[in-house]
N, CA, C, O and CB atoms as a CASP TS submission, in Angstrom:
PFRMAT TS
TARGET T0000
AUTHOR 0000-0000-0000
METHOD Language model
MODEL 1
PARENT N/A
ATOM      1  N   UNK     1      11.846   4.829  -2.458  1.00  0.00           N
ATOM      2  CA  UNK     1      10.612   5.384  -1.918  1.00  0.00           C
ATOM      3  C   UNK     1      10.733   5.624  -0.419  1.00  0.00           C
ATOM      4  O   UNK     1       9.717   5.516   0.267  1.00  0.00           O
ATOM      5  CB  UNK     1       9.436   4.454  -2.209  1.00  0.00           C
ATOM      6  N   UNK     2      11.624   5.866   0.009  1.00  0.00           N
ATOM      7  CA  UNK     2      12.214   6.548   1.296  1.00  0.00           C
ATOM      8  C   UNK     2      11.109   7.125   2.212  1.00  0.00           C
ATOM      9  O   UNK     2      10.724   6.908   3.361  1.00  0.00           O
ATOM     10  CB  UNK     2      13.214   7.768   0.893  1.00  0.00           C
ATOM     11  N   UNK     3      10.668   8.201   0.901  1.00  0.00           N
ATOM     12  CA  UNK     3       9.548   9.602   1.889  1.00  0.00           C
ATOM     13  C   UNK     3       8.419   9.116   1.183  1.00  0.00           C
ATOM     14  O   UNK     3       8.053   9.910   0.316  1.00  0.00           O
ATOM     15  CB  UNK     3       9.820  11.771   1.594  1.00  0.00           C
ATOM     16  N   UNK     4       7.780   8.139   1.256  1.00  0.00           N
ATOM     17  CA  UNK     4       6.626   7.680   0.648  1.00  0.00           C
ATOM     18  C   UNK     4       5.400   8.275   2.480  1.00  0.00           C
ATOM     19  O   UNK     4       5.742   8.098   3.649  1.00  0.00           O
ATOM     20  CB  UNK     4       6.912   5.432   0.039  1.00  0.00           C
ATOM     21  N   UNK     5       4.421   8.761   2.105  1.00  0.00           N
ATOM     22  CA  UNK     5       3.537   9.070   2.813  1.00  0.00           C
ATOM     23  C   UNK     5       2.547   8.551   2.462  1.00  0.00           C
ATOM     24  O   UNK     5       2.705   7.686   1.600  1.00  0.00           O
ATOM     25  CB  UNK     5       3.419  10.115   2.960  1.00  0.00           C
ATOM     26  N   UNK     6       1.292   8.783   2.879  1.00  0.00           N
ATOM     27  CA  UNK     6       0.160   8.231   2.896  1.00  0.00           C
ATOM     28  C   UNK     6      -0.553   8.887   1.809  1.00  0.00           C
ATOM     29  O   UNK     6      -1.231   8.291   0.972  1.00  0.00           O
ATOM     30  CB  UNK     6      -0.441   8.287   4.154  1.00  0.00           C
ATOM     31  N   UNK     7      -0.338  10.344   1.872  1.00  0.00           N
ATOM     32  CA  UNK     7      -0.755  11.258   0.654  1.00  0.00           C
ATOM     33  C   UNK     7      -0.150  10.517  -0.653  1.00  0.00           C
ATOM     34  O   UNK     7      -0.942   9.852  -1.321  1.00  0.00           O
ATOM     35  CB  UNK     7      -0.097  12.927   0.811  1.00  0.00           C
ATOM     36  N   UNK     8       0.918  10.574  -0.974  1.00  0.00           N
ATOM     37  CA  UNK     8       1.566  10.231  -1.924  1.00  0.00           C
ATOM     38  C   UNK     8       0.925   8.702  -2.454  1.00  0.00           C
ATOM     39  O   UNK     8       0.647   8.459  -3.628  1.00  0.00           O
ATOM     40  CB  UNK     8       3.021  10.308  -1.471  1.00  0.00           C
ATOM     41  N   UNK     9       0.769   7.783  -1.353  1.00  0.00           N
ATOM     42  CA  UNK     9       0.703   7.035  -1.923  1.00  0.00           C
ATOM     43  C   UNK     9      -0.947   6.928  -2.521  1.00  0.00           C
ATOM     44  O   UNK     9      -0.972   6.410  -3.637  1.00  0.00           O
ATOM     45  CB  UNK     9       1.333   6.143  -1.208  1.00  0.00           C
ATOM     46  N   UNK    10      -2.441   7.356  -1.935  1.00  0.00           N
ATOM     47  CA  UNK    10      -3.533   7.986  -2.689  1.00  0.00           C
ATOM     48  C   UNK    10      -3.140   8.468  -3.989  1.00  0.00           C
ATOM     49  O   UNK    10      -3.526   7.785  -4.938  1.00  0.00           O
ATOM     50  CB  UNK    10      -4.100   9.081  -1.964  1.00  0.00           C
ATOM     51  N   UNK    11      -2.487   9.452  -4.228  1.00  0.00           N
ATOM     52  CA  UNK    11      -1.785  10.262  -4.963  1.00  0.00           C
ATOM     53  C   UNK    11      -1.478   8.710  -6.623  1.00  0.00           C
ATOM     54  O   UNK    11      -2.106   8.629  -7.679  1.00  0.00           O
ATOM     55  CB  UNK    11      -0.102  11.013  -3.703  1.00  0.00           C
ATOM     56  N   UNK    12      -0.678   8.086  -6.270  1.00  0.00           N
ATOM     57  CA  UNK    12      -0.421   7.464  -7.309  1.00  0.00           C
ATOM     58  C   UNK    12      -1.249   6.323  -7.557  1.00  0.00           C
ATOM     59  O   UNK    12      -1.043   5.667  -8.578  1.00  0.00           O
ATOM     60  CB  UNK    12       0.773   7.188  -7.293  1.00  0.00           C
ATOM     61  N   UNK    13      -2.303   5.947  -6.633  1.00  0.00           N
ATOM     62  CA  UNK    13      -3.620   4.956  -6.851  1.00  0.00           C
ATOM     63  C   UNK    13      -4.300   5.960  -7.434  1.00  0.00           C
ATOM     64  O   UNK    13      -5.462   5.601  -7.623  1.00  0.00           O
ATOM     65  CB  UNK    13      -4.464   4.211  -5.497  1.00  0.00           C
ATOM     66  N   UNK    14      -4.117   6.946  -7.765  1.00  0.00           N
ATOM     67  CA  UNK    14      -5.330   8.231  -8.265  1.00  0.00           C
ATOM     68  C   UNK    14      -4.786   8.082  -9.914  1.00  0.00           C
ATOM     69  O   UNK    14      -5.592   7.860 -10.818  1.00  0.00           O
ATOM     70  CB  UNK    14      -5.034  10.366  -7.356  1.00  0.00           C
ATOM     71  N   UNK    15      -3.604   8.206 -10.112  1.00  0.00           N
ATOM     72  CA  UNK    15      -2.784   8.320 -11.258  1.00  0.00           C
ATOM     73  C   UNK    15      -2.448   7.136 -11.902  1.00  0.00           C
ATOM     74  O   UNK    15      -2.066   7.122 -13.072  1.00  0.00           O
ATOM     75  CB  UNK    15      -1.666   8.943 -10.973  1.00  0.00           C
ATOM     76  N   UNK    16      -2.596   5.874 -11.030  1.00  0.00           N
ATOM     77  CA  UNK    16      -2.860   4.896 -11.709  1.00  0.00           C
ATOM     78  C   UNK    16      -3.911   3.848 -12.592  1.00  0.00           C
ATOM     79  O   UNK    16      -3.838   2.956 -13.437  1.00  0.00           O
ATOM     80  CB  UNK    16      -2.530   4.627 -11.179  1.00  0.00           C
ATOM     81  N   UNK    17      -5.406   4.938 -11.421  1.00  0.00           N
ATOM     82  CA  UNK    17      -6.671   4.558 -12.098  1.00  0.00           C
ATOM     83  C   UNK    17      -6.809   5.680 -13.463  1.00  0.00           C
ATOM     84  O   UNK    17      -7.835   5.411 -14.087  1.00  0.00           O
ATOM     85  CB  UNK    17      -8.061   4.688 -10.887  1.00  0.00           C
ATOM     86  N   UNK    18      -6.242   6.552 -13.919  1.00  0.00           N
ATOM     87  CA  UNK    18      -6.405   7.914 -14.419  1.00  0.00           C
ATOM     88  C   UNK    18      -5.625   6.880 -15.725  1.00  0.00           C
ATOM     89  O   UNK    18      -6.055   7.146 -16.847  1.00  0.00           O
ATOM     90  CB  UNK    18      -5.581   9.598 -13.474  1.00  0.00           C
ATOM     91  N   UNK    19      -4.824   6.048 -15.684  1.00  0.00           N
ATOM     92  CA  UNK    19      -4.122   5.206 -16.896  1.00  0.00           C
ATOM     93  C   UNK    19      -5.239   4.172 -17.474  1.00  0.00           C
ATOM     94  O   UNK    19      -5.094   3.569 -18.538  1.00  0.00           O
ATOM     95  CB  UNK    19      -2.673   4.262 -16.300  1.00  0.00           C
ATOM     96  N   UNK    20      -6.355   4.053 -16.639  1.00  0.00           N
ATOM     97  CA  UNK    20      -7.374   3.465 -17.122  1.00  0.00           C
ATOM     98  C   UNK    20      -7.428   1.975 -16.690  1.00  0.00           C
ATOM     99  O   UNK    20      -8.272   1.302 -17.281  1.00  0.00           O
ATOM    100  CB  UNK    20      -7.356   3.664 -18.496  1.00  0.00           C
ATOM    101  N   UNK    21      -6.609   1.299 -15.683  1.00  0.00           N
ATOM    102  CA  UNK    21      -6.595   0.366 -14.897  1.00  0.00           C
ATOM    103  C   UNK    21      -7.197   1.040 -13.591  1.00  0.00           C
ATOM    104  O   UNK    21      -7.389   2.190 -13.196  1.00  0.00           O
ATOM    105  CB  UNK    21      -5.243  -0.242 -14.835  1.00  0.00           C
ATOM    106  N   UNK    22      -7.439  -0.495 -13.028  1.00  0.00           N
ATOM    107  CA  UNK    22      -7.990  -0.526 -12.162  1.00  0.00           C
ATOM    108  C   UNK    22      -6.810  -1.489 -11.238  1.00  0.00           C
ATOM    109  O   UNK    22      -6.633  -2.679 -11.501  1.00  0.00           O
ATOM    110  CB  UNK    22      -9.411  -0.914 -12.500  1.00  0.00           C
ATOM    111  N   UNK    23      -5.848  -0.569  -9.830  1.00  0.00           N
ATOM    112  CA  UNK    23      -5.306  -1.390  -9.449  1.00  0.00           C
ATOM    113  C   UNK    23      -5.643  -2.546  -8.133  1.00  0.00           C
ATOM    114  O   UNK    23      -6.299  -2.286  -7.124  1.00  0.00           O
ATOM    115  CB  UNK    23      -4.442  -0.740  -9.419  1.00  0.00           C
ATOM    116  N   UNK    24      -5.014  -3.826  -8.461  1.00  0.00           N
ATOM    117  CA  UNK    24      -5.451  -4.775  -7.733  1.00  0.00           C
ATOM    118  C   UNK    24      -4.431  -4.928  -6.608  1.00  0.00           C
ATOM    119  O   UNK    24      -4.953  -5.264  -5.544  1.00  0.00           O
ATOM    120  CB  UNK    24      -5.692  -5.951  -8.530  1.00  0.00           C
ATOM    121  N   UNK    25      -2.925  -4.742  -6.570  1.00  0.00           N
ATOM    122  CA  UNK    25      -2.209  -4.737  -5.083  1.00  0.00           C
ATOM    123  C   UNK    25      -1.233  -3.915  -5.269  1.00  0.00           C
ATOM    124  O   UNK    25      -0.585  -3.609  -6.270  1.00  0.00           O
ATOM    125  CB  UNK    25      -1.617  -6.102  -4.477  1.00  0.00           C
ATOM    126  N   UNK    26      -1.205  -3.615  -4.260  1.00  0.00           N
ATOM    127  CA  UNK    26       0.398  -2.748  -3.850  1.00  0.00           C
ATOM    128  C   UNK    26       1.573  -3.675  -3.204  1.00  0.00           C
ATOM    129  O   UNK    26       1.487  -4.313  -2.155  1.00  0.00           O
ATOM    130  CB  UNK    26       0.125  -1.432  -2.507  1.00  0.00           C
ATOM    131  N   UNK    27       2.362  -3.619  -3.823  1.00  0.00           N
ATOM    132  CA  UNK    27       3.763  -4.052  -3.343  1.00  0.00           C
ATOM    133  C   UNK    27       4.665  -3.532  -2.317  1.00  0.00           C
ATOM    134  O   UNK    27       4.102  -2.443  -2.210  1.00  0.00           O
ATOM    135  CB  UNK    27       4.476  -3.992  -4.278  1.00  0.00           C
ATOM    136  N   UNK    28       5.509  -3.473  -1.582  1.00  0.00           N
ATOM    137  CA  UNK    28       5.345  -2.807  -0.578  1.00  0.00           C
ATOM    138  C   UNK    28       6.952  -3.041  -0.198  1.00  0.00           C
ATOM    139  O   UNK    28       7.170  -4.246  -0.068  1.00  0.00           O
ATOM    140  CB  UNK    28       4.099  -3.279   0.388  1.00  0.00           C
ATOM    141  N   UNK    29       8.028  -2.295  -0.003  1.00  0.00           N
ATOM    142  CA  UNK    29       9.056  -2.993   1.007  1.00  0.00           C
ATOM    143  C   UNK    29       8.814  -2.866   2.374  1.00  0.00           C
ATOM    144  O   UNK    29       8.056  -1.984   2.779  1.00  0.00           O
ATOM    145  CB  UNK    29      10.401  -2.497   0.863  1.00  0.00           C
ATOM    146  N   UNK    30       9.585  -3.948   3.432  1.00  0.00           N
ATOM    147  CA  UNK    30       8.969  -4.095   4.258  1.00  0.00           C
ATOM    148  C   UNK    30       9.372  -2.914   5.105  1.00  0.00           C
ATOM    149  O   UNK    30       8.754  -2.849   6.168  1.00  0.00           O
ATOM    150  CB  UNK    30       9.043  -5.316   4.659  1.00  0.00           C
ATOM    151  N   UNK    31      10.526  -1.679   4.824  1.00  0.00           N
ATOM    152  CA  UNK    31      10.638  -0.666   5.452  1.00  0.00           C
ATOM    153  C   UNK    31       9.892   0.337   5.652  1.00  0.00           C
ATOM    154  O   UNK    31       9.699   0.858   6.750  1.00  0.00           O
ATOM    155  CB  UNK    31      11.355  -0.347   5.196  1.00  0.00           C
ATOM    156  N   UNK    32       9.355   0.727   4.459  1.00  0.00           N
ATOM    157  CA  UNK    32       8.671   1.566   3.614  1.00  0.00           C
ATOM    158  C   UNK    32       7.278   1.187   4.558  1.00  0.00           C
ATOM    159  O   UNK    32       6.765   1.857   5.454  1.00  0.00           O
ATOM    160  CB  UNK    32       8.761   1.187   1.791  1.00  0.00           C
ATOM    161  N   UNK    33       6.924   0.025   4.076  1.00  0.00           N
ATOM    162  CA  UNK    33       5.597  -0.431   5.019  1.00  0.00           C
ATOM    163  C   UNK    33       5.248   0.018   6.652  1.00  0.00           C
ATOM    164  O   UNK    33       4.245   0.579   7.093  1.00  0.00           O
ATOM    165  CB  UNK    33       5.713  -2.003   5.112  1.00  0.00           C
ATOM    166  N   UNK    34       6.432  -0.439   7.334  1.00  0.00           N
ATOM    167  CA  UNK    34       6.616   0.156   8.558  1.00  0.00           C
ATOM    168  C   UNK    34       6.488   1.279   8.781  1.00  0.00           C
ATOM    169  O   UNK    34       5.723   1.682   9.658  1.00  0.00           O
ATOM    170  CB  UNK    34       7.513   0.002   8.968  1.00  0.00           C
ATOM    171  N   UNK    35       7.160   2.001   8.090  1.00  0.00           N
ATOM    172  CA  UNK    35       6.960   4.148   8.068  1.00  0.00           C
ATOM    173  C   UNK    35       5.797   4.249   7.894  1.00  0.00           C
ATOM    174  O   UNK    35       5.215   4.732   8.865  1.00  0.00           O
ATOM    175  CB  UNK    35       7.692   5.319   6.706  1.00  0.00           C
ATOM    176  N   UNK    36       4.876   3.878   6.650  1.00  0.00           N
ATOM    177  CA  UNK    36       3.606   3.499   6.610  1.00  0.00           C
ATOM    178  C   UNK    36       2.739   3.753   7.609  1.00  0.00           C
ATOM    179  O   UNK    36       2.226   4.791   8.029  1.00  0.00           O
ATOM    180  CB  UNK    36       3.567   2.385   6.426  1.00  0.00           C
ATOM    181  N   UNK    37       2.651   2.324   7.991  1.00  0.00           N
ATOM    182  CA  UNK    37       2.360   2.317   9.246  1.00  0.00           C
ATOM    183  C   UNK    37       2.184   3.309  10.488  1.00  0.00           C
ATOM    184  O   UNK    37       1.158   3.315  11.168  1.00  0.00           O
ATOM    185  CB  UNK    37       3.020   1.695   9.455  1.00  0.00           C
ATOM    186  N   UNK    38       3.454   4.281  10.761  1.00  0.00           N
ATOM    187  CA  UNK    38       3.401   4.981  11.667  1.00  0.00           C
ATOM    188  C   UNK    38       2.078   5.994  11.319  1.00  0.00           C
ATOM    189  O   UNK    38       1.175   6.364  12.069  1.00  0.00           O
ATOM    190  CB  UNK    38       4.763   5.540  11.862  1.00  0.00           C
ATOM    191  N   UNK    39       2.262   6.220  10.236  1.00  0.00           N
ATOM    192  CA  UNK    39       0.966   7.232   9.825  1.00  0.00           C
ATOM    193  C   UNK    39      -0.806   6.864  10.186  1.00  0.00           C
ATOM    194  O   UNK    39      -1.452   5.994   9.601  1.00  0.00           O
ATOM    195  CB  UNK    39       1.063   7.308   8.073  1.00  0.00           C
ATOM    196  N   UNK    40      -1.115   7.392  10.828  1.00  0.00           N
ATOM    197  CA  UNK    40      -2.536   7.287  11.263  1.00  0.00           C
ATOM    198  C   UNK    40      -4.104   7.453   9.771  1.00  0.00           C
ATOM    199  O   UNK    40      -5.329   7.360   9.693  1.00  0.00           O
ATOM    200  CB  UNK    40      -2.545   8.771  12.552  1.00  0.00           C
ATOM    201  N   UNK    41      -2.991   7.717   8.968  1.00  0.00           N
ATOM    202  CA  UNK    41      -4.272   8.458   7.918  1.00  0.00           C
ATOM    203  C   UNK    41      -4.026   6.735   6.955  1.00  0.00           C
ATOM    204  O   UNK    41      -4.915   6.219   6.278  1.00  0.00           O
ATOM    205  CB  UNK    41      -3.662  10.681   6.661  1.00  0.00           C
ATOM    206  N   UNK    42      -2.604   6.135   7.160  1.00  0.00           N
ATOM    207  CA  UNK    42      -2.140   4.825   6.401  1.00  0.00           C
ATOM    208  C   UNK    42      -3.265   3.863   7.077  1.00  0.00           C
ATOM    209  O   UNK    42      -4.392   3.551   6.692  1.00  0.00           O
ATOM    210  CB  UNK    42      -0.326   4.285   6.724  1.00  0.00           C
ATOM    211  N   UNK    43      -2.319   3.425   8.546  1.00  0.00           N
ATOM    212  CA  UNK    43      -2.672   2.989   9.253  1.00  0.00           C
ATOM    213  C   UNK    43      -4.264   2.147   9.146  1.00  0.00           C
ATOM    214  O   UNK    43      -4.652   1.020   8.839  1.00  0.00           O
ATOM    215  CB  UNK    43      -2.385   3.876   9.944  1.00  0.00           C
ATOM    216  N   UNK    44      -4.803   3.286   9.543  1.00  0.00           N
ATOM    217  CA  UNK    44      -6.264   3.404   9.866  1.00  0.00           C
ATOM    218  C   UNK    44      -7.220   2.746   8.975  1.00  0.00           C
ATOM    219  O   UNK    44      -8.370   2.421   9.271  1.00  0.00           O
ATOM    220  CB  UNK    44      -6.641   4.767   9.906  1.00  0.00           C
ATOM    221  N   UNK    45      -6.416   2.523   7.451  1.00  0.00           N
ATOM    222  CA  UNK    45      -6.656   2.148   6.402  1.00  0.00           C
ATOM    223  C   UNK    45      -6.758   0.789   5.978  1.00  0.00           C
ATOM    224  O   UNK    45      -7.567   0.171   5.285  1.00  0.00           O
ATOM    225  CB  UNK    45      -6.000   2.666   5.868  1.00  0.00           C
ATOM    226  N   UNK    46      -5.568   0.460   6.671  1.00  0.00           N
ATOM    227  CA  UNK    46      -5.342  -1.360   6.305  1.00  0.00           C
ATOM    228  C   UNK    46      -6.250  -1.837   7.610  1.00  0.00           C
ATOM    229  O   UNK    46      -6.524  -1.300   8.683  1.00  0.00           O
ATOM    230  CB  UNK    46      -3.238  -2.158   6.418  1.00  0.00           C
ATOM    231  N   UNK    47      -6.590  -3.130   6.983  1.00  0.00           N
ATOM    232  CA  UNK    47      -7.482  -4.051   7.912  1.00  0.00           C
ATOM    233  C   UNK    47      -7.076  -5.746   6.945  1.00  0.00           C
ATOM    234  O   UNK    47      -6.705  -5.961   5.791  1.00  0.00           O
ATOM    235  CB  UNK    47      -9.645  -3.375   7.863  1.00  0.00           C
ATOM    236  N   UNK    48      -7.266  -6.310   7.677  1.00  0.00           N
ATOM    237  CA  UNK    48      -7.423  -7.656   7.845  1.00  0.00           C
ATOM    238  C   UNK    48      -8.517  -8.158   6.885  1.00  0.00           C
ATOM    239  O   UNK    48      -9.709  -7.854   6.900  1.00  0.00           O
ATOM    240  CB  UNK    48      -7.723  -7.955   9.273  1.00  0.00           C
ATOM    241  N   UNK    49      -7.712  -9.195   5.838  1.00  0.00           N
ATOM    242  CA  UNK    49      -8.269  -9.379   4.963  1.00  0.00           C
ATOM    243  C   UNK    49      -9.655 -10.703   5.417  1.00  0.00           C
ATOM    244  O   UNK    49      -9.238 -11.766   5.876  1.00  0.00           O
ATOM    245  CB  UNK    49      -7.111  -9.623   3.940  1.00  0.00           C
ATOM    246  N   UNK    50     -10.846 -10.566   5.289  1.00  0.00           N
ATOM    247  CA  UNK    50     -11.993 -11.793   5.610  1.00  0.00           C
ATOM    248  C   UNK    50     -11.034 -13.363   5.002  1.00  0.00           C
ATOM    249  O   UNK    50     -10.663 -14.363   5.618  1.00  0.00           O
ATOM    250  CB  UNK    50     -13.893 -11.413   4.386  1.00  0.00           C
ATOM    251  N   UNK    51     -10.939 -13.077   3.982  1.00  0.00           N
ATOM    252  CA  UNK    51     -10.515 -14.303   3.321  1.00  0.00           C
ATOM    253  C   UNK    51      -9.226 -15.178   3.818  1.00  0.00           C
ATOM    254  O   UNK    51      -9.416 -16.348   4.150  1.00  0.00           O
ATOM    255  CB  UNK    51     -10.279 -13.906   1.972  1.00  0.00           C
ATOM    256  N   UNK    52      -8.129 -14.705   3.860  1.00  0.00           N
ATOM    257  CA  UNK    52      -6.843 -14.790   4.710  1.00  0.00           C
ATOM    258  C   UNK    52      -6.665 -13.873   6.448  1.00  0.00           C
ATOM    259  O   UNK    52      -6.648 -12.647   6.561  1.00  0.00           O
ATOM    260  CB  UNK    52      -5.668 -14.120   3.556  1.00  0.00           C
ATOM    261  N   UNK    53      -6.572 -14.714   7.428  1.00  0.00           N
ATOM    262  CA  UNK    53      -5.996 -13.318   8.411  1.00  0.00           C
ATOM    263  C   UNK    53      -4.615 -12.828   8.019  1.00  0.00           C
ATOM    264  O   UNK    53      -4.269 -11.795   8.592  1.00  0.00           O
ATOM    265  CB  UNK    53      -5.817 -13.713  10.140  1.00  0.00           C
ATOM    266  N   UNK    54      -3.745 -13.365   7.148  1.00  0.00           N
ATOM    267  CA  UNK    54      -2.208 -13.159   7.333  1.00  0.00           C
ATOM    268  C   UNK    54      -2.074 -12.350   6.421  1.00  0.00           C
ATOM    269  O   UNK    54      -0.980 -11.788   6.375  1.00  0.00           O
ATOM    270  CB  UNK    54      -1.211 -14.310   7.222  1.00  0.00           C
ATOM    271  N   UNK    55      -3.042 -12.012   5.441  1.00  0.00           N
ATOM    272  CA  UNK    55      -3.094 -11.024   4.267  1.00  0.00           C
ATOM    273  C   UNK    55      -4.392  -9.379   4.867  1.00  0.00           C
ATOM    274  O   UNK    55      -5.483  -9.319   5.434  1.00  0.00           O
ATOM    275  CB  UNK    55      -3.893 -12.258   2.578  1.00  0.00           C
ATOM    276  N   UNK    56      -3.261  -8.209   4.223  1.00  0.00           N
ATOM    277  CA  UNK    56      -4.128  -7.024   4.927  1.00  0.00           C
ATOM    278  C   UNK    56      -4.319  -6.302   3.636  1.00  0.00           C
ATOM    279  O   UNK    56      -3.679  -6.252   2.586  1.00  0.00           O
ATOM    280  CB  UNK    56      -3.328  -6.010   6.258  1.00  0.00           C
ATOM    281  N   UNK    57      -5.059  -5.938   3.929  1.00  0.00           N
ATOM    282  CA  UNK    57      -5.778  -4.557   2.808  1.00  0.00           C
ATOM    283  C   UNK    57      -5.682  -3.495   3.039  1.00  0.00           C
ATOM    284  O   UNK    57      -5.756  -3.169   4.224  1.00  0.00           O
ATOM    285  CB  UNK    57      -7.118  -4.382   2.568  1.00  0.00           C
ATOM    286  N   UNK    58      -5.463  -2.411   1.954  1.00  0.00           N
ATOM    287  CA  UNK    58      -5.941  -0.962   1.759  1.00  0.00           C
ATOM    288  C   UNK    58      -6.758  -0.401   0.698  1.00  0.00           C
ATOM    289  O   UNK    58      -6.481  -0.316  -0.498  1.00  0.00           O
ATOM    290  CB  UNK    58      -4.939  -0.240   1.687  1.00  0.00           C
ATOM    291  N   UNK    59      -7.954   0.021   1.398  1.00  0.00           N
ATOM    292  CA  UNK    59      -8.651   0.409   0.876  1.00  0.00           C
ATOM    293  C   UNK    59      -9.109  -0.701  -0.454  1.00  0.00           C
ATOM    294  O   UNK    59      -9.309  -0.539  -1.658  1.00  0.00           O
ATOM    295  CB  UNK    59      -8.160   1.631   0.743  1.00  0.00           C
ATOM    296  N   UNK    60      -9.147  -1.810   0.421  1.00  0.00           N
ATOM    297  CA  UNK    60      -9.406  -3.057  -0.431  1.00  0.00           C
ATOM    298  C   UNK    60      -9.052  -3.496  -1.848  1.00  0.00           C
ATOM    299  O   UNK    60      -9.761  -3.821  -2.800  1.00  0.00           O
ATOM    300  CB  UNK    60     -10.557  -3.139  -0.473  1.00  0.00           C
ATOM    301  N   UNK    61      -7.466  -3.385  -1.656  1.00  0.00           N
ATOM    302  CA  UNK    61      -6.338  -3.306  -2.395  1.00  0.00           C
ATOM    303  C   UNK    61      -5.116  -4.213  -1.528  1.00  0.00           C
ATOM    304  O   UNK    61      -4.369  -3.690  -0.701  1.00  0.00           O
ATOM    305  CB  UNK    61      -6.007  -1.675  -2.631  1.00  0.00           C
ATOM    306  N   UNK    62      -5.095  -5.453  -1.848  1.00  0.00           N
ATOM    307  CA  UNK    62      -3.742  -6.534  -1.321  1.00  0.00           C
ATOM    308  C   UNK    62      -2.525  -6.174  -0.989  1.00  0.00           C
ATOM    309  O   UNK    62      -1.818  -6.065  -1.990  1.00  0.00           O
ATOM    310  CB  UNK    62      -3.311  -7.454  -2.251  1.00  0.00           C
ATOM    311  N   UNK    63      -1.871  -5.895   0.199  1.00  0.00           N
ATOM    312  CA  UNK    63      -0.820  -5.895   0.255  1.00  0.00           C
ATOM    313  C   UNK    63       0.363  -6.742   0.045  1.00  0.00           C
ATOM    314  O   UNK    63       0.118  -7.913   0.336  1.00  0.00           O
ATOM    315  CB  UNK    63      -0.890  -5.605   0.918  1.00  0.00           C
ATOM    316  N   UNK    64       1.403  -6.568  -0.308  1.00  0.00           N
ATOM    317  CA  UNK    64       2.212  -7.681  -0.723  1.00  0.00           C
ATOM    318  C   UNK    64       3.009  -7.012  -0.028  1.00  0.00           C
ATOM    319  O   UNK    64       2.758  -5.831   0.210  1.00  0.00           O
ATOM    320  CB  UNK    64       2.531  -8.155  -2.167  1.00  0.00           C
ATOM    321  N   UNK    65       4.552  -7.842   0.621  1.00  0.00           N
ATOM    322  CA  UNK    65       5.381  -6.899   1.501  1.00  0.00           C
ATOM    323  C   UNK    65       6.513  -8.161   0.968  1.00  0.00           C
ATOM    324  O   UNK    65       6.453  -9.390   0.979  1.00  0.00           O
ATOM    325  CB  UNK    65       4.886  -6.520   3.520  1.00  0.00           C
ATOM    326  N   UNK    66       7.517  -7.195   0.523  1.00  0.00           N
ATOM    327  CA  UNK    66       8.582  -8.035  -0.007  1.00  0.00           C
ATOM    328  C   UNK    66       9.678  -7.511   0.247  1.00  0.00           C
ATOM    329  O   UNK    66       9.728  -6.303   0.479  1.00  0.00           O
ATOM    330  CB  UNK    66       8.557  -8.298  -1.307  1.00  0.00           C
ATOM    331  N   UNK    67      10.836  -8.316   0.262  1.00  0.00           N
ATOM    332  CA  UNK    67      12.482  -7.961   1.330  1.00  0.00           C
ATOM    333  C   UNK    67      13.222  -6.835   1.121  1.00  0.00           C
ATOM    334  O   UNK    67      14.230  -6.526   1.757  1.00  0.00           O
ATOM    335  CB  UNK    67      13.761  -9.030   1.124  1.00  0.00           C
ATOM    336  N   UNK    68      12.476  -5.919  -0.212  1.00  0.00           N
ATOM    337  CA  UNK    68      13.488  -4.873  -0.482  1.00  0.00           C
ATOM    338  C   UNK    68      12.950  -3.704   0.748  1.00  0.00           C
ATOM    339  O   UNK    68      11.914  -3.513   1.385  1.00  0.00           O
ATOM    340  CB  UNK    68      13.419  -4.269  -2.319  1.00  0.00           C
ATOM    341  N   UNK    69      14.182  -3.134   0.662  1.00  0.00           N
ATOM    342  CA  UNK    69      13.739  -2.274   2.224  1.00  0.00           C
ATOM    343  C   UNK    69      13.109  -1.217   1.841  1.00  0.00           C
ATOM    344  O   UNK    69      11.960  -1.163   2.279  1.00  0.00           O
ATOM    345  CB  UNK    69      14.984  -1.685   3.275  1.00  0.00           C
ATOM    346  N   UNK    70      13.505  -0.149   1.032  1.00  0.00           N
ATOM    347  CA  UNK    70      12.554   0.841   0.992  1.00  0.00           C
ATOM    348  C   UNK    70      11.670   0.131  -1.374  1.00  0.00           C
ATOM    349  O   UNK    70      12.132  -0.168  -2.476  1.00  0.00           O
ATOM    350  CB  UNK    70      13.872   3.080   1.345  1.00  0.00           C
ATOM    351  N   UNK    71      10.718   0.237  -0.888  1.00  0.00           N
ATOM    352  CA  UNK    71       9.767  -0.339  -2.388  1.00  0.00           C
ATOM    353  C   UNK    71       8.205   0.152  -2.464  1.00  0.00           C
ATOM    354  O   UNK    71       7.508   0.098  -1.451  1.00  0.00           O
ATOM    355  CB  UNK    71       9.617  -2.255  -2.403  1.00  0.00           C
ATOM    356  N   UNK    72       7.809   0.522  -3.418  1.00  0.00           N
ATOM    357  CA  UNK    72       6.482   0.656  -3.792  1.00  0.00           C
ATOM    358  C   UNK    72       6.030   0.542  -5.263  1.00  0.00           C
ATOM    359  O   UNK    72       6.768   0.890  -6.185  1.00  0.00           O
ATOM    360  CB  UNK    72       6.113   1.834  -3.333  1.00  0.00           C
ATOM    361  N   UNK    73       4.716   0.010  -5.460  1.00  0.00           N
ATOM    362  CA  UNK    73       4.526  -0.323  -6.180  1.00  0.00           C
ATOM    363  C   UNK    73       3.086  -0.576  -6.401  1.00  0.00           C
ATOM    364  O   UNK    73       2.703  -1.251  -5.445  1.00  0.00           O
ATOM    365  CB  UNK    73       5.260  -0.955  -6.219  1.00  0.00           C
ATOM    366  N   UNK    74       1.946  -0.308  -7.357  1.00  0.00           N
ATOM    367  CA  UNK    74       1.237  -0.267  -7.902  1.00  0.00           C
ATOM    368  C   UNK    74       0.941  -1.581  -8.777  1.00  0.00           C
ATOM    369  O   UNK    74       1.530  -1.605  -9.857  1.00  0.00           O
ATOM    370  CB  UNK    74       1.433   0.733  -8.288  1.00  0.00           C
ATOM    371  N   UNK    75       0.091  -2.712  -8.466  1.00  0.00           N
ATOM    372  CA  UNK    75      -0.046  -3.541  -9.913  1.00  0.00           C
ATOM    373  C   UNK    75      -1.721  -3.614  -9.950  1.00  0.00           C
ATOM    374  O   UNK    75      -2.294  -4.166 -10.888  1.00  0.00           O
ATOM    375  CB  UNK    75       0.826  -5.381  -9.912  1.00  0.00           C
TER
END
């Protein structure tokens, strides 16, 4: 997930609620995350979870950030 964008990634939370789940976190490598990041439309998105500070949200959806470098993922 190299060229993962911000679009793209809407894009497959769209296609994953369309399977008739409802998703609860995204998985994330921690590279992938970073590129992320640079994006202002991503960005702008995640905030700081009330419950944990060390845990962030999108679009009030858990991030998980794990060692593979480029990763994404939907659960």
């Amino acid at each position: 997930m190299a060229d993962l964008t911000a679009k793209k990634v809407n894009k497959l939370l769209e296609e994953f609620r369309q399977t008739g789940k409802e998703p609860e976190k995204l998985v994330i490598g921690y590279k992938t995350y970073a590129r992320l990041m640079t994006e202002d439309k991503f960005a702008e998105k995640v905030v700081p979870s009330l419950e944990d500070s060390k845990e962030r949200l999108y679009k009030n959806l858990k991030i998980k950030l794990v060692t593979e470098k480029h990763y994404f993922e939907v659960k």
